[in-house]
C-alpha positions in Angstrom: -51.4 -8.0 54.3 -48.1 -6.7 54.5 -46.6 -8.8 51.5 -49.7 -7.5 49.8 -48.9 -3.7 50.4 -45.3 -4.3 49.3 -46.7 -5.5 45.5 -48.8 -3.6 45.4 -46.2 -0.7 45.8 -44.1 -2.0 43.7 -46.5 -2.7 41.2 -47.3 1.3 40.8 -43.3 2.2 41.0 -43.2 0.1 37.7 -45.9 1.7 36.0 -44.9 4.8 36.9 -41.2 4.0 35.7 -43.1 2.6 32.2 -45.0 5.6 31.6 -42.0 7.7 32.4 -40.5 6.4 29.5 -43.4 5.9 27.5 -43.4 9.7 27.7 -39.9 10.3 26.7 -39.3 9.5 23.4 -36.3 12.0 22.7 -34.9 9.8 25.3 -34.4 6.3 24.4 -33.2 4.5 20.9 -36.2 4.5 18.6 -35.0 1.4 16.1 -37.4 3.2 13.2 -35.4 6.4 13.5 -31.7 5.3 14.6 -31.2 2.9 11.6 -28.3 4.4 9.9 -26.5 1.1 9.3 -26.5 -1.1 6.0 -25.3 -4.1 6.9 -24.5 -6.0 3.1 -23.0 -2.7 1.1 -22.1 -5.2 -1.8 -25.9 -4.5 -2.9 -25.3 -0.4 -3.1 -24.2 0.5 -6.4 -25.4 4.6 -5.6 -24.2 7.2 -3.6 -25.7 10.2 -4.1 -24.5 13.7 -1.6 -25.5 16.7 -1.8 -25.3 19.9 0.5 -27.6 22.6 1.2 -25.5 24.4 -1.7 -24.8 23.7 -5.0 -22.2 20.9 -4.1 -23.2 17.4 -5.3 -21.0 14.3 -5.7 -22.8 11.2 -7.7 -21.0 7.7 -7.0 -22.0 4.8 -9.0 -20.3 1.7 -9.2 -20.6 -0.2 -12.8 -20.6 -3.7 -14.1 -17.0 -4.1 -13.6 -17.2 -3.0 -9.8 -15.2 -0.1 -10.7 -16.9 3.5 -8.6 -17.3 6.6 -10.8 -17.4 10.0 -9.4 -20.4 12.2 -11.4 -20.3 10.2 -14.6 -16.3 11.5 -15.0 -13.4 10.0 -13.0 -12.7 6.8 -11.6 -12.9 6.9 -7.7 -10.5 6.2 -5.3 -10.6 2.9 -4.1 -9.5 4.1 -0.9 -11.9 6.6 -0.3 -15.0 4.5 -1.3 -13.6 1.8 1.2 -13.6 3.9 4.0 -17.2 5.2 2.6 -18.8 1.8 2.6 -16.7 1.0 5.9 -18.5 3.6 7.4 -22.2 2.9 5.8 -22.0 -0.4 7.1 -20.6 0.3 10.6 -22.2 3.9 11.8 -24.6 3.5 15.0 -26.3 5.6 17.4 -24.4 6.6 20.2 -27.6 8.9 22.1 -30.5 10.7 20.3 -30.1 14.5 20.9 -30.8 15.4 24.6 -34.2 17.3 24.9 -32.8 20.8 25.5 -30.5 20.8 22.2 -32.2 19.3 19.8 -33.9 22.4 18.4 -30.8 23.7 17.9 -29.1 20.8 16.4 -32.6 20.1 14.3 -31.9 24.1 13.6 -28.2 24.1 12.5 -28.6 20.9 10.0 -32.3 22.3 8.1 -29.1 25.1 7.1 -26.4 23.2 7.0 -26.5 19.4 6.5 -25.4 16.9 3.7 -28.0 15.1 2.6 -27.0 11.5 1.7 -29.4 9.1 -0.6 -28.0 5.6 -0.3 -29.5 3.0 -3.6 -29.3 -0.6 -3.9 -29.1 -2.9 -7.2 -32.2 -2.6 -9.3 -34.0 -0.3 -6.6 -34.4 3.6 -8.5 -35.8 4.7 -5.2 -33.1 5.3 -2.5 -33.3 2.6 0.3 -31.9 5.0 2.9 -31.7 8.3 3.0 -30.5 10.3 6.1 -28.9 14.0 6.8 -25.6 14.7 8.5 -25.3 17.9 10.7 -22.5 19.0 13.0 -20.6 17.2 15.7 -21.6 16.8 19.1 -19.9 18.5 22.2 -17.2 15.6 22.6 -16.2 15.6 19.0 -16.6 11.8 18.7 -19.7 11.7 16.9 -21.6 13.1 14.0 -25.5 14.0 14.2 -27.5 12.7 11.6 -31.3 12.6 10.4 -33.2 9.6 9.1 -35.6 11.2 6.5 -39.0 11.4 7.8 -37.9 11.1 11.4 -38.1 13.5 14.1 -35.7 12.6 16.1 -31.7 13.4 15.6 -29.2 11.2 16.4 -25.1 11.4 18.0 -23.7 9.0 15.5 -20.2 7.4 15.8 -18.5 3.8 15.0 -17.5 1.8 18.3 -13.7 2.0 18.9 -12.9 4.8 16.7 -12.7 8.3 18.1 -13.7 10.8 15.7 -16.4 11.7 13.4 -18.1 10.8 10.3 -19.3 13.5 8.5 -15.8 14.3 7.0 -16.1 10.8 4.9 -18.9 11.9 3.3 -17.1 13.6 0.8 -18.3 16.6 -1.7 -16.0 17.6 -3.3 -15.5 16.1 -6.7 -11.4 16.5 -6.5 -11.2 14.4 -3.4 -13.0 11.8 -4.5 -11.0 11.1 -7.7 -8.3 8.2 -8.1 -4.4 9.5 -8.6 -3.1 6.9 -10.4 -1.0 8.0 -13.6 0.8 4.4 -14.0 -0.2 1.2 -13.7 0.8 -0.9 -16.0 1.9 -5.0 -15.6 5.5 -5.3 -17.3 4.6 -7.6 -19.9 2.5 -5.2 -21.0 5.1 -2.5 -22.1 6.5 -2.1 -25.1 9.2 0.8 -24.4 10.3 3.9 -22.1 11.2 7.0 -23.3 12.5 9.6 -21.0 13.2 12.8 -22.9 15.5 15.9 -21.5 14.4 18.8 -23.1 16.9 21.2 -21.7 19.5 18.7 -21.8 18.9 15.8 -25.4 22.2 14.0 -23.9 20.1 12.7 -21.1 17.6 11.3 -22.8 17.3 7.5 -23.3 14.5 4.7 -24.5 14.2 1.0 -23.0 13.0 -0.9 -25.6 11.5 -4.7 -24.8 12.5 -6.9 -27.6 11.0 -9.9 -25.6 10.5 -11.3 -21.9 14.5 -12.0 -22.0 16.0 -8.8 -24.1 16.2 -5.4 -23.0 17.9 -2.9 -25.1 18.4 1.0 -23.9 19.3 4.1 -26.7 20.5 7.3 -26.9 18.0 10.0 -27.6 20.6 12.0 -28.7 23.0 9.8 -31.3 20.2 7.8 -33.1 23.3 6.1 -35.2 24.6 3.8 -31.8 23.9 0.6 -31.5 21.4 -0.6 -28.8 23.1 -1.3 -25.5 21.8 -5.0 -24.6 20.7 -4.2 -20.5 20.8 -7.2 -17.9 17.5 -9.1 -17.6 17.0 -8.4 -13.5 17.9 -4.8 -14.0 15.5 -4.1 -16.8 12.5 -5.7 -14.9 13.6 -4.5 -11.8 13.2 -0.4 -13.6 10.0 -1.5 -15.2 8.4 -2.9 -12.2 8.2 0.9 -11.0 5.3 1.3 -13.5 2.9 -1.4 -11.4 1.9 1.8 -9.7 2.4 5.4 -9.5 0.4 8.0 -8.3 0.5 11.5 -8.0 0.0 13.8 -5.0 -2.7 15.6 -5.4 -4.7 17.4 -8.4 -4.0 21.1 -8.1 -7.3 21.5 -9.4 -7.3 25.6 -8.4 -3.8 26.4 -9.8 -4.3 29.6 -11.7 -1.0 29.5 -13.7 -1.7 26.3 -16.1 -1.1 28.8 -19.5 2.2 30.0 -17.8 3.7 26.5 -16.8 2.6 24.7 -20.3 4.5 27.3 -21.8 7.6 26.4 -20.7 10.2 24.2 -21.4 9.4 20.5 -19.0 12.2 19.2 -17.2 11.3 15.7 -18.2 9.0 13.8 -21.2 8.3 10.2 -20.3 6.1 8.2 -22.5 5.6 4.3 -22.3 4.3 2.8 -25.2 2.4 -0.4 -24.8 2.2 -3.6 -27.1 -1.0 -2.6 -28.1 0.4 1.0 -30.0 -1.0 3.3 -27.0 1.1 5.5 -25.6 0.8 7.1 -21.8 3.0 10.6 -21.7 3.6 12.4 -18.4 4.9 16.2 -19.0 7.0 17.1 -16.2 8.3 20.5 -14.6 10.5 22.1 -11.8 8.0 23.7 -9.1 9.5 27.0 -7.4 10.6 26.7 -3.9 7.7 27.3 -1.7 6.4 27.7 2.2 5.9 23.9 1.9 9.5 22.8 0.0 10.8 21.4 3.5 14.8 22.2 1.2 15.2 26.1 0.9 19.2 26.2 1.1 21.8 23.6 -0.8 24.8 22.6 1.3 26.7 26.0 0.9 23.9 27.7 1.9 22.4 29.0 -1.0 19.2 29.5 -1.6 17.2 26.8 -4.3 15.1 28.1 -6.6 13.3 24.8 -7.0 11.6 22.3 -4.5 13.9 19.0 -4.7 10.7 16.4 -3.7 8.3 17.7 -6.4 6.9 18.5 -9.5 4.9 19.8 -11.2 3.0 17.4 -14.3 0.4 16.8 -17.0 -1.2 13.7 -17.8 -1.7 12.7 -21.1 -2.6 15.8 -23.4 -4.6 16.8 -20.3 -4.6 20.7 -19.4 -4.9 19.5 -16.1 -1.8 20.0 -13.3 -1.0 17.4 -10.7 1.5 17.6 -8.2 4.1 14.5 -8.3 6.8 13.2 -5.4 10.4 12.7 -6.4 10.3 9.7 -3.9 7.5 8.2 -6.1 8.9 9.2 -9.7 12.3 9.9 -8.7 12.9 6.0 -9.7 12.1 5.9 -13.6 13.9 9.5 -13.9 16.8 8.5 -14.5 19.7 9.7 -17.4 20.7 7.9 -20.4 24.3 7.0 -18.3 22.4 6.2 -14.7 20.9 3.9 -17.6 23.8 2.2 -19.0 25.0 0.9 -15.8 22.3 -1.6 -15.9 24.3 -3.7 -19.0 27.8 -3.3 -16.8 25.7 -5.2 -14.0 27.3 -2.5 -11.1 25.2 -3.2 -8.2 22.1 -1.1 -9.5 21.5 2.6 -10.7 23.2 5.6 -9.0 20.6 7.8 -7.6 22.9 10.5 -6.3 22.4 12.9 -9.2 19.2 12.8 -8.5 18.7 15.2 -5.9 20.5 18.3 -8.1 18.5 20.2 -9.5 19.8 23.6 -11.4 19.1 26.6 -10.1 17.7 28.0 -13.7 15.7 26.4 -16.4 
């Protein structure tokens, strides 16, 4: 009877532990609302984001695999990695306790992102979900399958952070920097121009996979100056890949600076007959320029690690590094030192800039 008394006991302690929970849905993982994960995110070919405003980025990846942001600029590859990194990864870390998650169910129906995920051949979104603040320890982003009622911490095991930052909107951010990349075979000739200074200027012409010939802008009556085979791949290899900084997609004074005179013109024509043309200038010394004095102490009036530039016959300013760039710069005698074969180009001059344009 005493066995007996002892089941029977335990039998009601676990009904009353199943009914506690049974009661407690806020609780415990619902697998219908925590489901933020898509596991193959080869099949997505749409991202749509949106915010509560009027910010809305559109990310669709076409035939060629290539991402587009809003029908207009090729995406960073980096940033849509991370994206689908993320998509793929995200889990639930808790749902929302009980006492906070009117707030939290509060805070996003004001201010959330609203994220529509789409899959090949599928016009309605497979999962769509909304992404509020961040919890109390910062490691975790709440988010909203749409539909549910319950709200979600949401994080990626083994990183410390949160998500809601990679779910980008704005447009900018989302837009590849790349202004070269180009395979060498695939150029025809450099032209670096020197506005203020025509002495400077050069052009590498490719007469074949073995000849290399460099000319003065300035004296179009010298001959061609045959350049050393290793030395004029090794300068045209730079053009594999260049990016720029950043678009300065807020800078007020585009009229001002396309009216003056650029430091630099480069323009690499391709076997085809197209041509890609990067206008560059001198950008004033700023909070940021980490060189405000020369070596005797005077003050520079222009940032010695970057520019400013337009692509193309774009109205558009981008900010460029001189470590990037810097490279191809070069003058029309830096430039003549690869036919005298002495030990590669000088940089040195590179990091004088005049005080005045």
């Amino acid at each position: 009877m005493r066995k007996l008394g002892i089941l029977i006991i335990l039998l009601f302690f676990l009904i009353a532990i199943v009914l506690f929970y049974t009661k407690q849905p806020k609780s415990t993982l619902n697998k219908v609302e925590n489901d933020f994960a898509i596991a193959d995110t080869a099949l997505i070919d749409k991202i749509y984001i949106a915010d509560k405003g009027d910010k809305e980025i559109l990310l669709q990846r076409g035939s060629n695999s290539r991402w587009m942001v809003n029908d207009k600029y090729i995406v960073r590859k980096g940033a849509i990695d991370l994206l689908l990194e993320t998509i793929k990864r995200q889990k639930p870390k808790h749902p929302v306790a009980n006492a906070a998650h009117n707030n939290v169910i509060r805070n996003m129906a004001g201010d959330a992102k609203k994220v529509e995920i789409y899959n090949k051949g599928n016009e309605e979104p497979v999962k769509t979900f909304y992404i509020g603040g961040t919890n109390l320890d910062k490691n975790a982003s709440y988010m909203l399958l749409d539909g549910a009622e319950q709200p979600y911490a949401v994080h990626i095991p083994g990183f410390t952070g949160y998500l809601s930052g990679r779910y980008i909107l704005k447009e900018v951010d989302w837009r590849d920097r790349t202004v070269f990349a180009l395979r060498t075979e695939k150029i025809k000739s450099v032209k670096l121009q020197y506005p203020m200074n025509p002495k400077k200027g050069f052009q590498l012409n490719v007469i074949d996979n073995q000849n290399f010939t460099l000319n003065a802008l300035a004296n179009k009556n010298a001959k061609p100056i045959p350049l050393k085979i290793a030395d004029a791949l090794n300068y045209l290899q730079a053009f594999r890949f260049m990016a720029c900084e950043a678009f300065l997609d807020d800078y007020s004074r585009t009229d001002s600076l396309l009216k003056q005179t650029p430091k630099n013109i480069l323009t690499v024509e391709l076997n085809d007959g197209t041509k890609q043309k990067l206008d560059i200038y001198y950008m004033p010394v700023n909070k940021r320029s980490k060189t405000q004095f020369d070596k005797e102490g005077n003050r520079v009036d222009y940032d010695i690690d970057r520019y400013y530039a337009t692509v193309g016959n774009k109205k558009e300013v981008v900010l460029i590094q001189e470590y990037v760039f810097g490279k191809v710069l070069n003058t029309f005698n830096e430039m003549k030192r690869l036919a005298k074969n002495k030990g590669g180009l000088n940089k040195a001059s590179k990091n004088k800039k005049p005080k005045n344009n």
